[in-house]
C-alpha positions in Angstrom: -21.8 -65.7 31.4 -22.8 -65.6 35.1 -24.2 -62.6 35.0 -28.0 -63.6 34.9 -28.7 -60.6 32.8 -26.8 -61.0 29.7 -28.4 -64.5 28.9 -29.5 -65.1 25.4 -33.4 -64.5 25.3 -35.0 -68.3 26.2 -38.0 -67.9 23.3 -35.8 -68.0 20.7 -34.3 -72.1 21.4 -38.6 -72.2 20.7 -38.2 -70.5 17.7 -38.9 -71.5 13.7 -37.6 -68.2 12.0 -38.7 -67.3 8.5 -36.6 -64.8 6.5 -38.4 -62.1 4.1 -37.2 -60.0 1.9 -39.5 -57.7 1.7 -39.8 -56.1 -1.7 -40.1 -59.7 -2.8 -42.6 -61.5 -0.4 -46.0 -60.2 -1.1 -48.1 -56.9 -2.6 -51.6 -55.9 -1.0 -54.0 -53.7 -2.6 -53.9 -51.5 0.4 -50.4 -50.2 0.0 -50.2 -47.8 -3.3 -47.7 -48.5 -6.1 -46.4 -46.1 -8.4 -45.7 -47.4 -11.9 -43.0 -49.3 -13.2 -42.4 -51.9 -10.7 -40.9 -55.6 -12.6 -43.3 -58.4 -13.4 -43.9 -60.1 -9.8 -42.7 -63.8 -12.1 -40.1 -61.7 -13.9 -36.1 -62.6 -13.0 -35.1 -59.9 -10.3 -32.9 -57.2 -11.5 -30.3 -55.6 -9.4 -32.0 -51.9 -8.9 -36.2 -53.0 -10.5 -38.8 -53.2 -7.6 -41.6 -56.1 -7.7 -43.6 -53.8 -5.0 -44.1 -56.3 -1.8 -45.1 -54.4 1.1 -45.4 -55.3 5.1 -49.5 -55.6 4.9 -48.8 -58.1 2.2 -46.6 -60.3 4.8 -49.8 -59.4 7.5 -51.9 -60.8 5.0 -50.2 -64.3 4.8 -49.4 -64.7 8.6 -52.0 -67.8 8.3 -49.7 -69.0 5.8 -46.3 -68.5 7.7 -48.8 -70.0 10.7 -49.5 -73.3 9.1 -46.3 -73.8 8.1 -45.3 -73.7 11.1 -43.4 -70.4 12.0 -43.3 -68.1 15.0 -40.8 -65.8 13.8 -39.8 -63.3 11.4 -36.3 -61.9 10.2 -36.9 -59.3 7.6 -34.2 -58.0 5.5 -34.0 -54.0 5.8 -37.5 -52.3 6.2 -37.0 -48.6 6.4 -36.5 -46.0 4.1 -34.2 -46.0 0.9 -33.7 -46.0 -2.5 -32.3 -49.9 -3.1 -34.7 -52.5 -3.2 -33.1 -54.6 -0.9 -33.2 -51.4 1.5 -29.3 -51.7 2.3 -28.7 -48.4 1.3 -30.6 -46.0 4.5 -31.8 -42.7 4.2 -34.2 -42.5 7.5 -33.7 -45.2 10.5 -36.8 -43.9 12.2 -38.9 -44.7 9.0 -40.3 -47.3 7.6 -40.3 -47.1 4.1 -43.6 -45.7 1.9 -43.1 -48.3 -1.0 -44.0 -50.8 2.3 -46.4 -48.8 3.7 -44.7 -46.9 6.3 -45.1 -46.5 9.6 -48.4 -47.3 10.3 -48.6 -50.5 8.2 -45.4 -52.0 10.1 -47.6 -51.3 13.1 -50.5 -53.2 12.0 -48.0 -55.9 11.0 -46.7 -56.3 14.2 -49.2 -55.6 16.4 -51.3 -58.7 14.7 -47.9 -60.8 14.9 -47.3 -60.0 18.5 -51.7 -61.3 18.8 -50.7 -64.6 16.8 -47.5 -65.2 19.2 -44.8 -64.2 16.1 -42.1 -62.5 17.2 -40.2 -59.8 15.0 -36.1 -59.0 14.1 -35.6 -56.1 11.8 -32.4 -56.2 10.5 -29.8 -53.5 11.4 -27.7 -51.8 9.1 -25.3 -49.3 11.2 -21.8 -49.3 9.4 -22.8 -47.5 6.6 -25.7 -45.4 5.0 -26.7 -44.4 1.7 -26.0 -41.0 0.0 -29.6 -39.6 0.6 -28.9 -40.0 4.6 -29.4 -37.0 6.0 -26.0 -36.2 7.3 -24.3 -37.5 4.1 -26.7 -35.3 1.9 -25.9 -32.1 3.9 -22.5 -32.7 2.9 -22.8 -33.1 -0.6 -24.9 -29.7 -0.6 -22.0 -28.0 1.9 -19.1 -29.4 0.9 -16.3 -28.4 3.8 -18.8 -26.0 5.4 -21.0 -29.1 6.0 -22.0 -29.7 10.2 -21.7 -32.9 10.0 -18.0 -33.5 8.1 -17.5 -36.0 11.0 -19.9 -38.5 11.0 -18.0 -39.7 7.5 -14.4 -40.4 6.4 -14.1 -37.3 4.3 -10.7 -37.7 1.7 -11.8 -34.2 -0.9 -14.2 -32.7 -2.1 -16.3 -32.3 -4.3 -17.6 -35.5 -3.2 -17.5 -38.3 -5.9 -20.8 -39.2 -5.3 -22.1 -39.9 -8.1 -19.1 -41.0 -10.8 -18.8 -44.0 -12.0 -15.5 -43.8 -13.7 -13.6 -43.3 -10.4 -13.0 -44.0 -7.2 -15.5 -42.1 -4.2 -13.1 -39.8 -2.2 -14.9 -41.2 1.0 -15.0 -44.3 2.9 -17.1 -46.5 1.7 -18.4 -50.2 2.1 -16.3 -52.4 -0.4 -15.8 -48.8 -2.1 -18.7 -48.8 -3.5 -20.0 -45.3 -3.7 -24.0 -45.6 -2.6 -22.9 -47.2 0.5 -20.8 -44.1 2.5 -19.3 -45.9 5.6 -20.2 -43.8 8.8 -17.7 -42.8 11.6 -18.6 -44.1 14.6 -15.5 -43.0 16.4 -17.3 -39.6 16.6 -19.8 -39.6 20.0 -23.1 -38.3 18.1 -22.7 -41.0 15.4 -22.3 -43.7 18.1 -25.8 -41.9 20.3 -27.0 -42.0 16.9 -26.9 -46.0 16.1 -27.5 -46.9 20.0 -30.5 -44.4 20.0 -31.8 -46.4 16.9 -31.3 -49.9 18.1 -33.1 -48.8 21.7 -36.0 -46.9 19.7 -37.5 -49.8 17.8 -36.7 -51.9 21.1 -39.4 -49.7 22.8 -41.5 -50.1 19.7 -41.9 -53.7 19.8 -39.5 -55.2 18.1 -38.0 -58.4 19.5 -34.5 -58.2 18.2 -31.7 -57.1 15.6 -29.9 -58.8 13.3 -26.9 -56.8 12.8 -25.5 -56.6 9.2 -21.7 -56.8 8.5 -21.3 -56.0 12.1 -16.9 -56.3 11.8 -17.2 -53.9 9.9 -17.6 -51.5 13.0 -14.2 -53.2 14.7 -14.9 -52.0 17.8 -16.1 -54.3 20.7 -17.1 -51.2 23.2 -19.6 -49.7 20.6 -21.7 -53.6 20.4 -21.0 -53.8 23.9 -23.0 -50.4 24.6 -25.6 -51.3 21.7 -26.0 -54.8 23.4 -26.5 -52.5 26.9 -28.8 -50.4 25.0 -30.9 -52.9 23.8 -31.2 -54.9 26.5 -32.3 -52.0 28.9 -35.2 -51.5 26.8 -35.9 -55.3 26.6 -33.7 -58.2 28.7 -35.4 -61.1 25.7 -34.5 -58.7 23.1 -32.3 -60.7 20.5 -29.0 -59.9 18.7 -27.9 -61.7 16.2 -24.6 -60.5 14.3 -24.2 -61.5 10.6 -20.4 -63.3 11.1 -19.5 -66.0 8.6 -17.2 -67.8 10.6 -16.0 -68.0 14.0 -17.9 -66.1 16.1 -16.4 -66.3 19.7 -15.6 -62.8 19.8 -18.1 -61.4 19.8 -20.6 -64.3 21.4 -18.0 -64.9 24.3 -17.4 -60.9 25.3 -21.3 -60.5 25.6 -21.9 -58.5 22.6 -24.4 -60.5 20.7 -26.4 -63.5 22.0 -25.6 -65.8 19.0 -24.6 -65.4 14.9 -26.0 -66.2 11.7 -24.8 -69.7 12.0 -22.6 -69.9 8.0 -20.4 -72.7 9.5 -23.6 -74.4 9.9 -24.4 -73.8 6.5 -21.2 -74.9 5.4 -21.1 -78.1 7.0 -24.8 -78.9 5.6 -23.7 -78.4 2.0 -20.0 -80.4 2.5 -22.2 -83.2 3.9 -25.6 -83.4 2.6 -24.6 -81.8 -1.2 -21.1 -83.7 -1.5 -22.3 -85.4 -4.7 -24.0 -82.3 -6.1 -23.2 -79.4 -4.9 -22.5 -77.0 -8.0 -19.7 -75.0 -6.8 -19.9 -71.8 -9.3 -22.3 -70.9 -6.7 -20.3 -70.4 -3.8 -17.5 -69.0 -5.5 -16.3 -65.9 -3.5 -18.7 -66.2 -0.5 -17.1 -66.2 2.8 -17.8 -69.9 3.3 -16.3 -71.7 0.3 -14.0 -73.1 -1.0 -17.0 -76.3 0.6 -15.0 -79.5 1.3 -16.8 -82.8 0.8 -17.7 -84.6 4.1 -18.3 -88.2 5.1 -20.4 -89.0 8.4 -16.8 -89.5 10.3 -16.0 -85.3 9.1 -19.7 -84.3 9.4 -19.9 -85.2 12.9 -16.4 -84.2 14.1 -17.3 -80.7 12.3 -20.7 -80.6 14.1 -18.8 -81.0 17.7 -16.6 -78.6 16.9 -18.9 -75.6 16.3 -21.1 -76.9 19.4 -17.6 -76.3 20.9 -17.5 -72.8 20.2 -20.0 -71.2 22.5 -21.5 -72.3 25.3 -24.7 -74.3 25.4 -27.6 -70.9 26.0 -26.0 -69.8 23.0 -25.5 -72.7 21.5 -29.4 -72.8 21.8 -30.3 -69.3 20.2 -27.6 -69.8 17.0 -30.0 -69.3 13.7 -29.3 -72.2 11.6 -30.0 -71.6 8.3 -29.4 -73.4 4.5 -29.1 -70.3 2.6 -30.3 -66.8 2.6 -30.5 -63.6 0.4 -26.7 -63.8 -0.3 -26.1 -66.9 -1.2 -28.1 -69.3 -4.0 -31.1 -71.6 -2.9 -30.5 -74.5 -1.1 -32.0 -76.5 -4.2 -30.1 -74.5 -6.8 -26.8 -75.2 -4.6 -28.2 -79.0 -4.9 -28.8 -79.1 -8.9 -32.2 -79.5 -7.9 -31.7 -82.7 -5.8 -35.0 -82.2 -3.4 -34.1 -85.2 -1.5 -30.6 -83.4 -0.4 -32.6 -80.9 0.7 -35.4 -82.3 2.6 -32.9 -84.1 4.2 -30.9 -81.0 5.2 -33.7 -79.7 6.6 -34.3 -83.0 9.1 -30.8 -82.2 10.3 -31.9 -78.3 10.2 -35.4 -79.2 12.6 -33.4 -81.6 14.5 -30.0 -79.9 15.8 -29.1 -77.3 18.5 -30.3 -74.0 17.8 -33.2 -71.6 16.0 -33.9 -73.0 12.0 -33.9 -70.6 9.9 -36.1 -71.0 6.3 -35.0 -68.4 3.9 -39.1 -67.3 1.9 -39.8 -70.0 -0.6 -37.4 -72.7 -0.1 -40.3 -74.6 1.7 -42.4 -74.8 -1.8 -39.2 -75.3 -3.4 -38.1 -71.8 -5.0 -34.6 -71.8 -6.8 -32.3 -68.7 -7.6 -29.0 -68.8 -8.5 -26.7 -65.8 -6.9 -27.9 -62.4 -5.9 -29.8 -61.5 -7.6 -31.6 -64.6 -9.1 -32.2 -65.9 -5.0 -34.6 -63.0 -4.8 -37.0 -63.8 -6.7 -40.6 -62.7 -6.1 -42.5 -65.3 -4.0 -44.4 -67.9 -5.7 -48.0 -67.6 -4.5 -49.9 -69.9 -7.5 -50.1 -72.9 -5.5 -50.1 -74.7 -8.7 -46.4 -74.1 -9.0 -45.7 -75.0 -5.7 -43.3 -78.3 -4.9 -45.9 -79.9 -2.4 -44.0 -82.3 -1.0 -41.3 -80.3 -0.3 -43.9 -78.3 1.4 -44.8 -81.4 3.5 -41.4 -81.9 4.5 -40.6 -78.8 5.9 -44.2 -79.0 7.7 -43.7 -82.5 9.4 -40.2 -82.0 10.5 -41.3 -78.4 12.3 -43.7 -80.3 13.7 -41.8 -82.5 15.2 -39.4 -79.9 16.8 -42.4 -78.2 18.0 -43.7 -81.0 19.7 -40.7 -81.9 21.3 -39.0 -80.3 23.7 -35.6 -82.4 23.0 -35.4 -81.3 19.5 -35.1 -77.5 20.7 -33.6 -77.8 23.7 -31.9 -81.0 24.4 -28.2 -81.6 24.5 -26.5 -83.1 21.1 -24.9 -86.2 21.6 -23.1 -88.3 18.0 -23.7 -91.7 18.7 -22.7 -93.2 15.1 -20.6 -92.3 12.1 -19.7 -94.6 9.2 -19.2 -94.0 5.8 -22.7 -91.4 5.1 -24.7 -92.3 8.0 -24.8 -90.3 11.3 -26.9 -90.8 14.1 -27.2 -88.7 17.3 -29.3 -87.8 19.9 -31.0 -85.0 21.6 -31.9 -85.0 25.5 -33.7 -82.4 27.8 -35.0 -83.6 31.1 -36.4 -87.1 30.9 -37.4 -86.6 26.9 -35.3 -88.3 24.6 -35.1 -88.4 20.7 -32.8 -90.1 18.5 -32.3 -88.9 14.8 -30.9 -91.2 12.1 -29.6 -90.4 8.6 -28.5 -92.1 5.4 -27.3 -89.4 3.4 -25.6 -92.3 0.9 -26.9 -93.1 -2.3 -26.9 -96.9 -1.4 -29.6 -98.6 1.0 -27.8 -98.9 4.3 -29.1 -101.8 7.6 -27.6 -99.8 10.4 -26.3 -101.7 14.0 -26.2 -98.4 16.1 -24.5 -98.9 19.2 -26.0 -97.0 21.9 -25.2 -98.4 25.7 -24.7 -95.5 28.4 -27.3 -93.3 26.4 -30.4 -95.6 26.5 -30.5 -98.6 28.8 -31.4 -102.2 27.4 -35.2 -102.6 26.6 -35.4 -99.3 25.4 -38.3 -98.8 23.4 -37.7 -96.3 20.0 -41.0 -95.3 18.1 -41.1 -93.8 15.0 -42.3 -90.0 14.7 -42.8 -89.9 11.2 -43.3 -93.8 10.0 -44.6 -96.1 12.4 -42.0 -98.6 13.5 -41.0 -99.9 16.5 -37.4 -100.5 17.7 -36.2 -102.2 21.2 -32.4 -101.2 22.7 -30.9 -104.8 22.9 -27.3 -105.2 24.2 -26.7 -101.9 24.1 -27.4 -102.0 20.4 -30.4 -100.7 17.5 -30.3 -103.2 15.5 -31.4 -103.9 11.8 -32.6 -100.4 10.9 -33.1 -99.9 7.6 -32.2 -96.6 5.7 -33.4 -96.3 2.4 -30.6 -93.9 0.0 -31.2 -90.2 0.8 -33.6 -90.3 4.5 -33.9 -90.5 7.7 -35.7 -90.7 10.7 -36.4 -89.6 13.7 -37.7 -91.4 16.6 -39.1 -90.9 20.3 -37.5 -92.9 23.1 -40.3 -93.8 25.6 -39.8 -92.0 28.6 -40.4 -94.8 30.7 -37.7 -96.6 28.8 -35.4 -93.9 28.9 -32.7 -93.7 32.1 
């Protein structure tokens, strides 16, 4: 990665992302509704509507602001007939039940004043049946223009029957989702056209949805070409569940959604609760169950991946719209996942907070985890609240925490400790994720010289560095802390 050009945008190692799903986030009065939409508090369906809409997220940017967040990834925003907007008719508009156009311009115009930055998501391997091209072909049949932007196997097209098989391509065969051809040219001008378009709009990045599914490493290498043209700090961000080198390595996306993290977290931080029905069949499980010792020695190994810029930009996240809450995945165990999210706010690359889990929202599997957001702040887990606010805090107030190097400095039975280092600022982060009280000895000579003074960020305490050693620190079962290492101290 020599090439100056195809660095990863710098913002994002600065960023605290919040992921919205946009039917599901909030309504305004401004945006009209047509009848029939679910109960807002009512447990989601798989094809009802609850109605959110993009001047209802423009309406709680002081919200997302005081929580802490300066970026948005919304789940698909333009025009379909799915709620969760997977299925694409038009990639040039927004879609009414949001407000359309002009309400995702207000919405990121007034971002873009407040400092937010916006990444659509990108759905390019397949469409849904009211897609232009794919509509013209269920009207045509074989005398259709555009037979080859699809994999065409008959016709009439099976469009619509449930009690076979579509005689097309399509994602997972399932019939609303036909799978476009890019191996013909004007499907391939089409997608790059698309991605570059909302670049010149404003946008600040993509993150690309099933993005293997398009096997093809010249089409993201032209999209990544595309994109950045129109924008050098525009990001891209390909949904990959696992390794990732392939396409991080070759250039063709700055970083992935960062599952392995996710993965890790829940083996570690959920290996006494985690309630494995609700992985079952993701891409992630079957979830082992890790001590510190196999926590830290998975941690170095997906830092070992990629190199450190991309390290930096990853987007570390708990949980998302396909997977179950955090706290469901916990059996409700909010220390689990307030401590998850100190590791989250303290490790190498961009968190991540999937709407809701800061006020502590649960949901089983799709589509229980997309339940509409909880706005009576009544009903809202406070403390859990507090959490996630003082630990983003702390990141943004350091510039260790989002750009420092990772370094393990201790690993016995559940506690880890590590540290983070950029320049002459220092932090070290400790961790009992045990059930028992644990007095910690941390070694720590060749990382912080001897009189080394440690200060608390969230509790005040003091520690000194004394032959080579912290010693006597105290973690009660399920916490943690972070401290600042003075810089004067520091070598």
């Amino acid at each position: 990665m020599s090439d100056e050009r195809s660095l990863p945008p710098e913002w994002v190692a600065d960023a605290v992302f919040y992921q919205i799903f946009p039917d599901r986030f909030a309504q305004s009065e401004q945006v009209p509704k047509p009848k029939r939409l679910e109960p807002w508090d009512a447990a989601p369906t798989l094809h009802g509507f609850k109605g959110g809409d993009l001047i209802g997220v423009l309406e709680h940017l002081d919200y997302l602001q005081d929580l802490g967040v300066n970026a948005i990834y919304f789940n698909p925003i333009f025009q379909s007939a799915a709620n969760h907007r997977y299925h694409t008719f038009d990639y040039y508009e927004v879609d009414p039940l949001l407000g359309g156009n002009a309400a995702f311009d207000a919405l990121l115009n007034e971002a873009h004043r407040r400092g937010i930055r916006i990444v659509l998501d990108g759905v390019f391997n397949h469409t849904g049946r009211g897609f232009f091209q794919f509509n013209h072909i269920l009207e045509n049949g074989p005398d259709s223009l555009y037979l080859d932007w699809f994999h065409i196997n008959g016709f009439p097209l099976r469009a619509y029957e449930t009690d076979k098989n579509p005689n097309y391509a399509a994602w997972w065969g399932l019939a609303a989702l036909p799978k476009l051809n890019t191996n013909t040219p004007e499907v391939r001008e089409f997608l790059w056209g698309v991605g570059q378009y909302w670049i010149e709009r404003g946008i600040d990045g993509w993150r690309l949805d099933v993005p293997g599914e398009i096997n093809d490493d010249a089409f993201w290498l032209e999209f990544h070409r595309r994109v950045k043209q129109a924008n050098p700090q525009a990001y891209l961000v390909g949904e990959i569940w696992g390794d990732a080198r392939r396409w991080i390595l070759s250039g063709q996306f700055d970083a992935a959604m960062n599952y392995l993290f996710t993965r890790a977290c829940m083996a570690f931080f959920l290996a006494d609760t985690l309630d494995e029905r609700l992985t079952e069949g993701l891409s992630y499980a079957p979830v082992p169950r890790f001590d510190a010792p196999a926590f830290a020695r998975e941690i170095e190994h997906i830092l070992s991946l990629y190199p450190e810029e991309n390290n930096l930009v990853q987007l570390n996240l708990l949980d998302s719209h396909d997977t179950a809450r955090f706290l469901s995945l916990a059996q409700g165990d909010e220390r689990a996942l307030c401590l998850a999210v100190l590791f989250q706010m303290t490790y190498v690359g961009a968190p991540c907070i999937y709407y809701g889990d800061e006020i502590g929202m649960t949901g089983a599997r799709d589509p229980d985890c997309r339940r509409g957001m909880i706005w009576d702040t009544k009903r809202w887990n406070t403390s859990i609240r507090d959490c996630y606010k003082r630990l983003i805090r702390a990141r943004q107030e350091r510039l260790a925490l989002r750009r420092g190097a990772y370094k393990t400095l201790y690993a016995q039975g559940r506690t880890v400790a590590f540290g983070r280092r950029y320049g002459d600022e220092t932090c070290i982060i400790a961790i009992n994720a045990g059930r028992t009280t644990k007095v910690l000895d941390i070694p720590i000579g060749g990382y912080l010289p001897d009189g080394a003074i440690l200060k608390g960020v969230c509790k005040d305490e003091t520690f000194q560095v004394i032959d080579g050693t912290i010693h006597d620190l105290k973690l009660s079962p399920q916490s943690g802390r972070i401290f600042d290492c003075l810089p004067d101290a520091a070598n």
